[in-house]
N, CA, C and O of each residue as an XYZ file, in Angstrom:
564
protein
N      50.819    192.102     81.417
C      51.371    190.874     81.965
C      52.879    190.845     81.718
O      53.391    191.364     80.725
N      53.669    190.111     82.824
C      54.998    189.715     82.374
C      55.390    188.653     82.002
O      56.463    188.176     82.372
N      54.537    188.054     81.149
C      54.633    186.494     80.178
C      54.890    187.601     79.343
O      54.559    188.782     79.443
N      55.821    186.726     78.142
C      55.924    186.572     76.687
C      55.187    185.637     76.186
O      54.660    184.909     77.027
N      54.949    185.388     74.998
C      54.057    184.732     74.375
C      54.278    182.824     74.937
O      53.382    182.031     75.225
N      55.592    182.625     74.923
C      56.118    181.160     75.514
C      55.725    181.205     76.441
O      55.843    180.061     76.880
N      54.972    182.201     77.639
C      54.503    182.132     78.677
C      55.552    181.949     79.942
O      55.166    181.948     81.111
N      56.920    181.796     79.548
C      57.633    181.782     80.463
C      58.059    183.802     80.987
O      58.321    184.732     80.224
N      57.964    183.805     82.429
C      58.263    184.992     83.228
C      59.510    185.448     82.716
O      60.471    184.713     82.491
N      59.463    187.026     82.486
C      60.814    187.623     81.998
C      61.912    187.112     82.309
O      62.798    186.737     81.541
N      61.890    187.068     83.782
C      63.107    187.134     84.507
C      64.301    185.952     84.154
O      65.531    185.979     84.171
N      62.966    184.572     83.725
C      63.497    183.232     83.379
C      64.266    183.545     82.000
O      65.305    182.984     81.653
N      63.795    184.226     81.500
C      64.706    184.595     79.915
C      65.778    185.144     79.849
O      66.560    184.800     78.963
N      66.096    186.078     80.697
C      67.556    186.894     81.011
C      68.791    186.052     81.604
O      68.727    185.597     82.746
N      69.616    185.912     81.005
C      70.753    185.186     81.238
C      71.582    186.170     82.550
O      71.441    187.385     82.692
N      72.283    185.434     83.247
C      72.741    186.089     84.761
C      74.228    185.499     84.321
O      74.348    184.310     84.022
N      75.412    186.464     84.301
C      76.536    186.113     84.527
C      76.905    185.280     85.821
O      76.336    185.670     86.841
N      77.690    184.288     85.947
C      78.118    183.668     87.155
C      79.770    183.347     87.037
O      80.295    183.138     85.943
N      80.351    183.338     88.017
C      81.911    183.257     87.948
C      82.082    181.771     88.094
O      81.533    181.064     88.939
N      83.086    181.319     86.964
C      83.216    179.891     86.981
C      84.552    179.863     87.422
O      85.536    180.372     86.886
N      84.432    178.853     89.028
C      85.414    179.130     89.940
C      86.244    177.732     89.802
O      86.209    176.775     90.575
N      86.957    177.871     88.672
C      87.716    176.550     88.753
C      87.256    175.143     88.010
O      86.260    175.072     87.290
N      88.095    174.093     88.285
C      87.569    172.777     88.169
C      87.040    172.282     88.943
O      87.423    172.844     89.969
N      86.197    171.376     89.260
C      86.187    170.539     90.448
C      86.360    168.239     89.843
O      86.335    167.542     88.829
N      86.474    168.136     90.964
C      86.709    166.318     90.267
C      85.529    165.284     90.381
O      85.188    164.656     91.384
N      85.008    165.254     89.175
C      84.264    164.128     89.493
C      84.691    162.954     89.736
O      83.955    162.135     89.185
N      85.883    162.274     90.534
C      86.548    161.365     90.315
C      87.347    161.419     91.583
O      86.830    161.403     92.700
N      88.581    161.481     91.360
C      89.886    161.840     92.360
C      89.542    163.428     92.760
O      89.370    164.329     91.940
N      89.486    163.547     94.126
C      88.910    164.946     94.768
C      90.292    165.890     94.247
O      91.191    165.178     93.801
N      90.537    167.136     94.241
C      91.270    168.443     93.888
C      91.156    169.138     94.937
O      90.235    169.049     95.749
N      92.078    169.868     94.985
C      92.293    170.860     96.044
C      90.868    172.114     95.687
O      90.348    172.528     94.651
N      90.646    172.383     97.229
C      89.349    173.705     97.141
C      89.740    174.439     96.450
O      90.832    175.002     96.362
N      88.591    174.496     95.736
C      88.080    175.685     94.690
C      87.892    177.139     95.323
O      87.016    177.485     96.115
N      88.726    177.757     94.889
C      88.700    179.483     95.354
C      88.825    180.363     94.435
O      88.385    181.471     94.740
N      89.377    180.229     93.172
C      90.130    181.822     92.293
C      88.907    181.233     90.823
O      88.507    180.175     90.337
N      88.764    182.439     90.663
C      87.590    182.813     89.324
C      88.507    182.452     88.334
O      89.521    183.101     88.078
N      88.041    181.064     87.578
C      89.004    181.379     86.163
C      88.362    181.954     84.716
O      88.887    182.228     83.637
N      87.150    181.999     85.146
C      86.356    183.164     83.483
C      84.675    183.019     84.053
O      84.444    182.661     85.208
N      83.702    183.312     83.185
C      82.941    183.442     84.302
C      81.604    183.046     82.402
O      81.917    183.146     81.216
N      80.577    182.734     82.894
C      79.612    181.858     81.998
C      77.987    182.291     81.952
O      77.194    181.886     82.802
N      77.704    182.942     81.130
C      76.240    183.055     80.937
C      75.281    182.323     81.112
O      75.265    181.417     80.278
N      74.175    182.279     82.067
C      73.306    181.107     82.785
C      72.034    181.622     82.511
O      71.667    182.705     82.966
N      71.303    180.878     81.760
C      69.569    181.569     81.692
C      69.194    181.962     83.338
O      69.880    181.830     84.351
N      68.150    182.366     83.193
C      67.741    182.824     84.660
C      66.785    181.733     84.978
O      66.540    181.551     86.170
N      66.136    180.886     83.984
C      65.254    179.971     84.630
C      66.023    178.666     85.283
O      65.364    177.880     85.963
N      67.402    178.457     85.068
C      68.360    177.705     85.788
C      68.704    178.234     87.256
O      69.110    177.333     87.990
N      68.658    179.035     87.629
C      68.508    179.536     88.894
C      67.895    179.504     90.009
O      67.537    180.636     90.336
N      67.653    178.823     90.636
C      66.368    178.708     91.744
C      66.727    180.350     92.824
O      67.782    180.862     93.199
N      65.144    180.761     93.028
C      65.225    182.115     94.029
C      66.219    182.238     95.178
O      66.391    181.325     95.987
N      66.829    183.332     95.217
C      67.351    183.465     96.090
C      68.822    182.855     95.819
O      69.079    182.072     94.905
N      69.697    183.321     96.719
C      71.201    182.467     96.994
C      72.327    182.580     96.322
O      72.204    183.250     95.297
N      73.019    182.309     96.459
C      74.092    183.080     95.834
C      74.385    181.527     94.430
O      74.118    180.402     94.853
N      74.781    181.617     93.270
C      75.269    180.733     92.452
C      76.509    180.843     92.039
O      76.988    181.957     91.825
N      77.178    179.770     91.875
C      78.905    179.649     91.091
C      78.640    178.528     90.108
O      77.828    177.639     90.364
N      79.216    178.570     89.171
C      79.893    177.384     88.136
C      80.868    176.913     88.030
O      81.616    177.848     87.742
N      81.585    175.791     88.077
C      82.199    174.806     88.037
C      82.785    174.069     86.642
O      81.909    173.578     85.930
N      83.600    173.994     86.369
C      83.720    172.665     85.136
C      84.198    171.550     85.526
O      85.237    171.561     86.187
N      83.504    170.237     85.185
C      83.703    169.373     85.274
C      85.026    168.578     85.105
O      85.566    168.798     84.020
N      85.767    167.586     86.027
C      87.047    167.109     85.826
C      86.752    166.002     86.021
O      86.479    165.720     87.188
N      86.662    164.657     84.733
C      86.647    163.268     85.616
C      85.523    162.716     85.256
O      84.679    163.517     84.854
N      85.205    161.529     85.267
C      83.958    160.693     84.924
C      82.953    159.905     85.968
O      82.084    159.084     85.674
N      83.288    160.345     87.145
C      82.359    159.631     88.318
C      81.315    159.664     88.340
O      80.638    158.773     88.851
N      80.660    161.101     87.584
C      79.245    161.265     88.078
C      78.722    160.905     86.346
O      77.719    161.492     85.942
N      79.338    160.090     85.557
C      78.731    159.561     84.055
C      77.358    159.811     84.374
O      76.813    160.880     84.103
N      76.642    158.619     85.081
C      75.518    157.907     85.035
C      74.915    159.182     85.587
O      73.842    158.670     85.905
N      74.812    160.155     85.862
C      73.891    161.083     86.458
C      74.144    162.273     85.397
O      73.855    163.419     85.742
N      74.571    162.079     84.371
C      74.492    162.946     83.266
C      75.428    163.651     83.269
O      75.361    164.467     82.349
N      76.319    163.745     83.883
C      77.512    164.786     84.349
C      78.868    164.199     83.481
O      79.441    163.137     83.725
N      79.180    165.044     82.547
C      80.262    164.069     81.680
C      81.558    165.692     81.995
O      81.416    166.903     82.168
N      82.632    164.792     81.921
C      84.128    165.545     81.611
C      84.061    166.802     80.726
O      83.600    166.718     79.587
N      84.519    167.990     81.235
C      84.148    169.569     80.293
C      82.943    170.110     80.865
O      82.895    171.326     81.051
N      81.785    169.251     81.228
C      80.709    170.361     81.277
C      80.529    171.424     82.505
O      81.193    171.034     83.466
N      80.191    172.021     82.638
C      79.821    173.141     83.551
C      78.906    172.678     84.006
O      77.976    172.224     83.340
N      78.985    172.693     85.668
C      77.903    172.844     86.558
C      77.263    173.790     86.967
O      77.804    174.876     86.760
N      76.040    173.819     87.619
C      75.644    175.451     88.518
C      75.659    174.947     89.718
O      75.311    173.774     89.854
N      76.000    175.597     90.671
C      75.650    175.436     92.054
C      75.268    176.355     92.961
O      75.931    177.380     92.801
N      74.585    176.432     93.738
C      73.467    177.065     94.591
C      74.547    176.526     95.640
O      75.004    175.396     95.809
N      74.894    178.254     96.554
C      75.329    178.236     97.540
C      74.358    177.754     98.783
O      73.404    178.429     99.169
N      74.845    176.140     99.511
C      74.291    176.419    100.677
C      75.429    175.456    101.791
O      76.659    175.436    101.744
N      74.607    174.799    102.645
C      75.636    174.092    103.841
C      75.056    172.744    103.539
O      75.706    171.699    103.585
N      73.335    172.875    103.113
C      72.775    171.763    103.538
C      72.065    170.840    102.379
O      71.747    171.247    101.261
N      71.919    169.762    102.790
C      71.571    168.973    101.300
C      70.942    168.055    102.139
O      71.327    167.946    103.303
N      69.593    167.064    101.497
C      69.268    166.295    101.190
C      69.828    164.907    101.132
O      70.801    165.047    100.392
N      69.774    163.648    101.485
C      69.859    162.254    100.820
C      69.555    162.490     99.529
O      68.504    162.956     99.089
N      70.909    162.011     98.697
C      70.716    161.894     97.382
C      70.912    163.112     96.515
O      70.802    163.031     95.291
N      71.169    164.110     97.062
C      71.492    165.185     96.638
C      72.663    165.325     95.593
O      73.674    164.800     96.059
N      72.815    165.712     94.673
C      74.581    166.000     94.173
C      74.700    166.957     94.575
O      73.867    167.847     94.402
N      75.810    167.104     95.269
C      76.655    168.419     95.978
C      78.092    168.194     95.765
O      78.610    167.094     95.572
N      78.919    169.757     95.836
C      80.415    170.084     96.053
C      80.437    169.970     97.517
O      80.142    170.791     98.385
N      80.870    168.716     97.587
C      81.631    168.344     99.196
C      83.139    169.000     99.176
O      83.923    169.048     98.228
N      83.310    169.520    100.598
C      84.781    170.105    101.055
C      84.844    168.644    101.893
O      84.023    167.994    102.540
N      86.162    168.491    101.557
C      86.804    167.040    102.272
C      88.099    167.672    103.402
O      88.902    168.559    103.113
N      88.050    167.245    104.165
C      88.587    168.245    105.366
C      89.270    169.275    105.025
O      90.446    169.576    105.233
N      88.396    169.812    104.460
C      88.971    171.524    104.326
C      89.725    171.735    103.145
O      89.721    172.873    102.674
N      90.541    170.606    102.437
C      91.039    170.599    101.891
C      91.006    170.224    100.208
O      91.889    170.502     99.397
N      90.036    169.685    100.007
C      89.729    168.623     98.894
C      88.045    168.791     98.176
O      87.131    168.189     98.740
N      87.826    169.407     97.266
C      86.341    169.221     96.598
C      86.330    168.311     95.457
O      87.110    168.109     94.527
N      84.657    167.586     95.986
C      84.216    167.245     95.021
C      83.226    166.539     94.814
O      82.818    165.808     95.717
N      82.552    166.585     93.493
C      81.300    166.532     93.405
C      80.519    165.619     93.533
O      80.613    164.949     92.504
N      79.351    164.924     94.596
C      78.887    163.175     94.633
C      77.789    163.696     95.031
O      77.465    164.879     95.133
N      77.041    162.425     95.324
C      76.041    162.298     95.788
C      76.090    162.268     97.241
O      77.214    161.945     97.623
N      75.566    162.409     97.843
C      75.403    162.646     99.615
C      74.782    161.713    100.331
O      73.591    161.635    100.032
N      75.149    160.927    101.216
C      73.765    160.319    101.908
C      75.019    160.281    103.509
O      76.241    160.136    103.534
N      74.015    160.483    104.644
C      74.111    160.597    106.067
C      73.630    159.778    106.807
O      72.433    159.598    107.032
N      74.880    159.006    107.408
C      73.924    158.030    108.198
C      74.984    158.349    109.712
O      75.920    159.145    109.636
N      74.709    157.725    110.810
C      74.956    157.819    112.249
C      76.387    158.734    112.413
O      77.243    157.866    112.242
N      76.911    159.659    112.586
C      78.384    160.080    112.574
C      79.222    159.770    111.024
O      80.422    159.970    110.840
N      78.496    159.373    110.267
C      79.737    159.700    109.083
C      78.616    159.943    108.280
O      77.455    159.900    108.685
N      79.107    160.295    106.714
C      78.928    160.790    105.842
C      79.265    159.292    104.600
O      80.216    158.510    104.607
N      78.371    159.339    103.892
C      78.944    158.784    102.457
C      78.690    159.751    101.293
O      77.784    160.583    101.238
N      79.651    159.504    100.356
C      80.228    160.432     99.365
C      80.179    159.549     98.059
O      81.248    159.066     97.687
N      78.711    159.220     97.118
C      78.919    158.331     96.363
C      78.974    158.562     94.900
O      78.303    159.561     94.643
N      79.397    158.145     94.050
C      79.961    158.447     92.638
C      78.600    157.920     91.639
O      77.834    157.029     92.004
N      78.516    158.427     90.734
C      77.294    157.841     89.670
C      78.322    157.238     88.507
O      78.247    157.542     87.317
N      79.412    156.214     89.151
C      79.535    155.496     88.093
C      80.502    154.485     89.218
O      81.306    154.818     90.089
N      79.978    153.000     88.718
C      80.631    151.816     89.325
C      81.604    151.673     89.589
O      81.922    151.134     90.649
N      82.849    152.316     88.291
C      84.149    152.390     88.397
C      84.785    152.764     89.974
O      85.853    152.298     90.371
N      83.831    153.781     90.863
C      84.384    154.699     91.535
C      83.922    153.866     93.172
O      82.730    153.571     93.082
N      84.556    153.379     94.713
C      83.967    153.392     95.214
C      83.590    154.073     95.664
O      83.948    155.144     95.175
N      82.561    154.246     96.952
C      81.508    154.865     97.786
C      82.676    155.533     98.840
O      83.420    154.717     99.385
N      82.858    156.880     99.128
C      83.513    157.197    100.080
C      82.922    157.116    101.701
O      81.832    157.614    101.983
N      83.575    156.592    102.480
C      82.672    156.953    103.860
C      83.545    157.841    104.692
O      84.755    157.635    104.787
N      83.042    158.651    105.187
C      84.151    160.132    105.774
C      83.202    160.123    107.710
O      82.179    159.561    108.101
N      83.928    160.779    108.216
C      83.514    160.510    109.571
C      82.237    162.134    109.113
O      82.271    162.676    108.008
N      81.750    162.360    109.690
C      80.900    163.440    109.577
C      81.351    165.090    109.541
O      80.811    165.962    108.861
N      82.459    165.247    110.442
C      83.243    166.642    110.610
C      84.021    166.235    109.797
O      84.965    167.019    109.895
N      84.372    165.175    108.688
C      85.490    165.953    107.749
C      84.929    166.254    106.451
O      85.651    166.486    105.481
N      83.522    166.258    106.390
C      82.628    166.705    105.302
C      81.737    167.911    105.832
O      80.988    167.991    106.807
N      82.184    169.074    104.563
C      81.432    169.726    104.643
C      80.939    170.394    103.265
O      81.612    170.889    102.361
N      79.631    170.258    103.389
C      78.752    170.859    102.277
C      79.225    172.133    101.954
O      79.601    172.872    102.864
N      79.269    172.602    100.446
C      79.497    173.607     99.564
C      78.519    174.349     98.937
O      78.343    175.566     98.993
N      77.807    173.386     98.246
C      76.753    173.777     97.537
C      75.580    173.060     96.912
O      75.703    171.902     97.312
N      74.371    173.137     96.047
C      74.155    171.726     95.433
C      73.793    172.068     94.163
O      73.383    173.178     93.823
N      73.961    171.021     93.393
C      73.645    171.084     92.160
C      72.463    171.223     91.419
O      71.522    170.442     91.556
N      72.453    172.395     90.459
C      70.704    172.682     90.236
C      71.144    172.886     88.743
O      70.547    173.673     88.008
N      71.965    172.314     88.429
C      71.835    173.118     86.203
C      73.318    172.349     85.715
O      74.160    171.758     86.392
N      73.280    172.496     84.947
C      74.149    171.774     83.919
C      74.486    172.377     82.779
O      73.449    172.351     82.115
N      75.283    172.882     82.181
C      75.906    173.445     80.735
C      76.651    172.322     80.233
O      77.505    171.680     80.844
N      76.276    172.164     79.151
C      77.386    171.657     78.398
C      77.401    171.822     76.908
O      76.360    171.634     76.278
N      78.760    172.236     76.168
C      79.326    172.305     74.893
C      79.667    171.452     74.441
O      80.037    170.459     75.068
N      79.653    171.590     72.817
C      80.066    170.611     72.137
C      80.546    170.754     71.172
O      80.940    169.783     70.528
């Protein structure tokens, strides 16, 4: 068998290097994320099959209430498409990432923060575009 005694599958035990590409803002959006600034050891059971993954560190306090605090490292699962309610790295016309919650309604987009402080962004639909979504969390202390 390929259980260990914890019964969890090898593969989940092996840590997978991932390139941690920057900051992103939980808060006030930042310019797109492009250049590798060091890169972070990720168990493999944080990984969902398939797809390509990047990490992130956290900038900013918007997403408090959804567990996401200032410093920590995100994971994100490369895709285009997300869910209502999703946390995803939104591209803000091309220019601007950052990390909210998602919800789609008739031609625009809302872009909402997990903390009160922050309002609800509403963006026309083409100036949002999905990055990635959020599946793991690191954080130090």
């Amino acid at each position: 068998s390929d259980r260990p005694a914890g019964g969890q599958p090898l593969e989940a035990l092996h840590a997978q290097e991932l390139q941690v590409m920057g900051k992103i803002a939980a808060g006030v959006p930042i310019e797109a994320i492009s250049e590798v600034s060091s890169r972070i050891a990720v168990p493999g059971a944080m990984l969902s099959r398939g797809g390509d993954h990047y990490a992130l560190e956290v900038s900013g306090d918007s997403m408090i209430e959804a567990g996401i605090n200032d410093g920590d490292v995100v994971i994100i699962r490369e895709t285009a498409t997300a869910d209502d309610g999703d946390i995803v790295v939104a591209l803000v016309e091309e220019q601007e990432a950052t990390l909210k919650k998602i919800f789609r309604k008739a031609g625009s987009v809302d872009l909402v923060a997990a903390n009160p402080a922050y309002p609800t962004r509403t963006l026309a639909a083409d100036k949002v575009r999905v990055q990635g979504r959020l599946v793991g969390l690191i954080r130090t202390y």
